[in-house]
N, C-alpha and C positions, 0 to 999 in steps of 0.2 A: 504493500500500500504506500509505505513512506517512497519507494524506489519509483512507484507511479509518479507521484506528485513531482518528485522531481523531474524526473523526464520530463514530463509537462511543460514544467518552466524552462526547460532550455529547448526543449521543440519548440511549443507554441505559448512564450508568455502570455499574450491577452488573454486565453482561455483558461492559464493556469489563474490569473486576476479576475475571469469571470467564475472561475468556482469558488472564489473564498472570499465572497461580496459577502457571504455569512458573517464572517471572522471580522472584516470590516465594519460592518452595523453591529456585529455586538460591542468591540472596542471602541466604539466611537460612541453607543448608549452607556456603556458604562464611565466615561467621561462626562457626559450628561447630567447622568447622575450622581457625579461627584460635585456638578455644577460650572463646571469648566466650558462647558456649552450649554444653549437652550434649544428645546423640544424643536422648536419652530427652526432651527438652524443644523437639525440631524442630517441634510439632503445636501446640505452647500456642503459638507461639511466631506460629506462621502464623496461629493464630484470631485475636489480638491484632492482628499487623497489617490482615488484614482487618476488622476490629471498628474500627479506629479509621480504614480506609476508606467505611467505611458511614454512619459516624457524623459526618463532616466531611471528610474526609481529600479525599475524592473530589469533594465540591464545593466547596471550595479551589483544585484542581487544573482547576479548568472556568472559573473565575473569573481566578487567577491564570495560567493555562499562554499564553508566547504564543511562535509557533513558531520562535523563533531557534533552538532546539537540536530535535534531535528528541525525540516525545512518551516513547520505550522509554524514555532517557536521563534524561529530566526524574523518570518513573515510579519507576526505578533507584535516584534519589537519595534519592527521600522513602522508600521502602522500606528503604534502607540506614539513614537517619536513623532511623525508624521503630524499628529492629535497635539501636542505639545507644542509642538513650531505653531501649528496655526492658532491656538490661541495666544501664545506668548505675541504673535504680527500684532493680529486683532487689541491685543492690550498696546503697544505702542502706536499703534494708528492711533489707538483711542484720548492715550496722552497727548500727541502731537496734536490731534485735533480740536485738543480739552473740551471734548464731551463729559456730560452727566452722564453717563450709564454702568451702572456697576454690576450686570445682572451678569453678567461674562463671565468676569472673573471672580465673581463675591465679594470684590472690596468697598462691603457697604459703611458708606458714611453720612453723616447730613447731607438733605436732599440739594441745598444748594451748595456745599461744598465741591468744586471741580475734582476731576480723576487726577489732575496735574499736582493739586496740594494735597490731594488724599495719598497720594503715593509717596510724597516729600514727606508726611509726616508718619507713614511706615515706616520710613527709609533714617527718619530719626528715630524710632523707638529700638527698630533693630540696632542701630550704633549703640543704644544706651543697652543695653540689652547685653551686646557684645562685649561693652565695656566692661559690666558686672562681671564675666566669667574670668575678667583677671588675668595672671599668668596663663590660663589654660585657654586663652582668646587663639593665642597665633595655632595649638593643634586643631582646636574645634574649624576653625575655618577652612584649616587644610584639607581636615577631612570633610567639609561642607562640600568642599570643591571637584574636590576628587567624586565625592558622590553625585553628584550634581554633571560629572565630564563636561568641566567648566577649563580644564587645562592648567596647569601650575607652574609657577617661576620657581625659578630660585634662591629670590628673597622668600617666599610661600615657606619653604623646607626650612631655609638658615632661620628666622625666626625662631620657629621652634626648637630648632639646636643650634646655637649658633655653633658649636664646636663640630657638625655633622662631619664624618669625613668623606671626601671626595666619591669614592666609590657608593659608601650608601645616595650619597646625594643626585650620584650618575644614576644609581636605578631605578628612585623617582621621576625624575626628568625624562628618565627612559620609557618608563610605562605610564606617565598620566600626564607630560607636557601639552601633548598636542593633542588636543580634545575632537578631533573629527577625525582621527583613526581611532577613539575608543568609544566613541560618542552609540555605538552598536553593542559595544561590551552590556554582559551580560552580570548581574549581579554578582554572582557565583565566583565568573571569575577575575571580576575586579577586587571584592573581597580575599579572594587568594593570594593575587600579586599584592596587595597592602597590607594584610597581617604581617607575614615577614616584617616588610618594613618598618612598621608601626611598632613592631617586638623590640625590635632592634634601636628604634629612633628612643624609644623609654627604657629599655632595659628590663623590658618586662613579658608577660607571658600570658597575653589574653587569648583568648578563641577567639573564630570568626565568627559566630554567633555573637558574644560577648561584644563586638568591635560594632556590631550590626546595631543591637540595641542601643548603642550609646549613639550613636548619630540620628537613631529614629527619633529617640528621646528628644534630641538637641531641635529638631524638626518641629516635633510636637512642642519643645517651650515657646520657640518663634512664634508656632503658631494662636497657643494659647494667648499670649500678649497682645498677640495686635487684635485677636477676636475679644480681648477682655479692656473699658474701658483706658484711655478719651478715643481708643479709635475705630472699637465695636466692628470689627470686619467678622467677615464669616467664610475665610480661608478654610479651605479641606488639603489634604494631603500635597495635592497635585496641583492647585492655586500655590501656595506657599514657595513652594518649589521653581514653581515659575516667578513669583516675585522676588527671591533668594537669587536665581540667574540672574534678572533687572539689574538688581542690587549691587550685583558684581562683574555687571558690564563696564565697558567704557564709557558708554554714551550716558550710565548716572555717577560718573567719578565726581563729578561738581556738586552732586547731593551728600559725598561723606568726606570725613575727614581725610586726610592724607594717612596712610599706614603704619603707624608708631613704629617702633625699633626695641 
């Protein structure tokens, strides 16, 4: 069955995309349902991601796909990411626009409050936020980042240790610098390539469960904060997340401080 599917895809992609329009509409309602999209915008949503299968999407995936994981899973991801990019556009049109509409992304605020200073004043709670965790600011963010395949410097690592030595440093940069060759990576094993490190960076001895939890946590405090007053938002998992990417673009480096030392 799995060796079907594949075939498929490198014979005839359209038709391997016209049998898992399923897998499509259910990954795309269950963003929905998380609030990342609305009911009424399920349809644009699916043309889009098929549009940018047609367009490349699909012959990427013929190119790059090789069969350590299965093909449904591999499909799943970039679909999901897919889902992510287009809300994440949709939230900056909406700032650049400075529209009122917060149903998108759930960053509910005062009704006449703009999206442009609802987001400046997330963007400072999170600072404060960040500030509180203290010394432990420069690892929590690394591993924000890393989680997020937001791509990491090497001021990103030295913070953390500034003593790091060269070679540990090289096999950060090695596996999580460039965020759009991992930006596919798969939970599993981007947690394997960073426990190592992470042991070694502290001198200590965590699981990768253990490693897992403590960034989901750090997730959920972000979240609880800006969902708990003055800014009353109603962030879910996968909102957060994308507002955590924003936050750590370039195009809002003018919203935060410069990066302590």
């Amino acid at each position: 069955m799995e060796r079907d599917k594949t075939e498929l895809l490198y014979r005839d992609a359209p038709a391997y995309l016209e049998k898992n329009q399923f897998v499509i509409r259910a990954i795309v309602l269950k963003y929905t349902g998380s609030g990342l999209f609305t009911s009424s915008e399920v349809e644009d949503v699916i043309q889009h991601i098929n549009e940018c299968m047609l367009t490349g999407v699909l012959e990427r995936m013929q190119s790059q796909y090789k069969p350590v994981c299965r093909l449904q899973t591999y499909f799943s991801k970039i679909v999901s990411n897919l889902c992510l990019d287009y809300g994440e556009k949709w939230t900056r049109r909406n700032v650049q626009e400075k529209k009122v509409d917060f149903t998108r992304a759930e960053l509910a605020t005062h009704e006449t409050t703009s999206a442009e200073i609802a987001l400046n004043e997330m963007y400072e709670q999170i600072e404060i936020l960040l500030k509180l965790y203290g010394s432990k600011r420069p690892l929590i963010e690394l591993l924000l980042k890393i989680s997020l395949r937001l791509g990491i410097t090497e001021d990103d690592v030295l913070r953390c240790h500034p003593d790091c030595d060269k070679k540990l440093l090289n096999k950060f940069l090695l596996y999580f610098k460039h965020d759009g060759a991992r930006r596919m990576a798969k939970d599993a094993e981007m947690y394997g390539q960073l426990l190592p490190l992470v042991n070694e960076l502290q001198g200590s001895n965590k699981s990768a469960d253990a490693l897992r939890k403590f960034i989901d946590t750090k997730f959920a405090e972000i979240s609880e904060i800006l969902n708990s007053t003055p800014i009353n938002a109603a962030l879910t998992r996968d909102t957060v997340k994308i507002l955590l990417e924003k936050y750590y673009s370039e195009s809002f480096q003018n919203h935060r401080e410069k990066p302590y030392r």
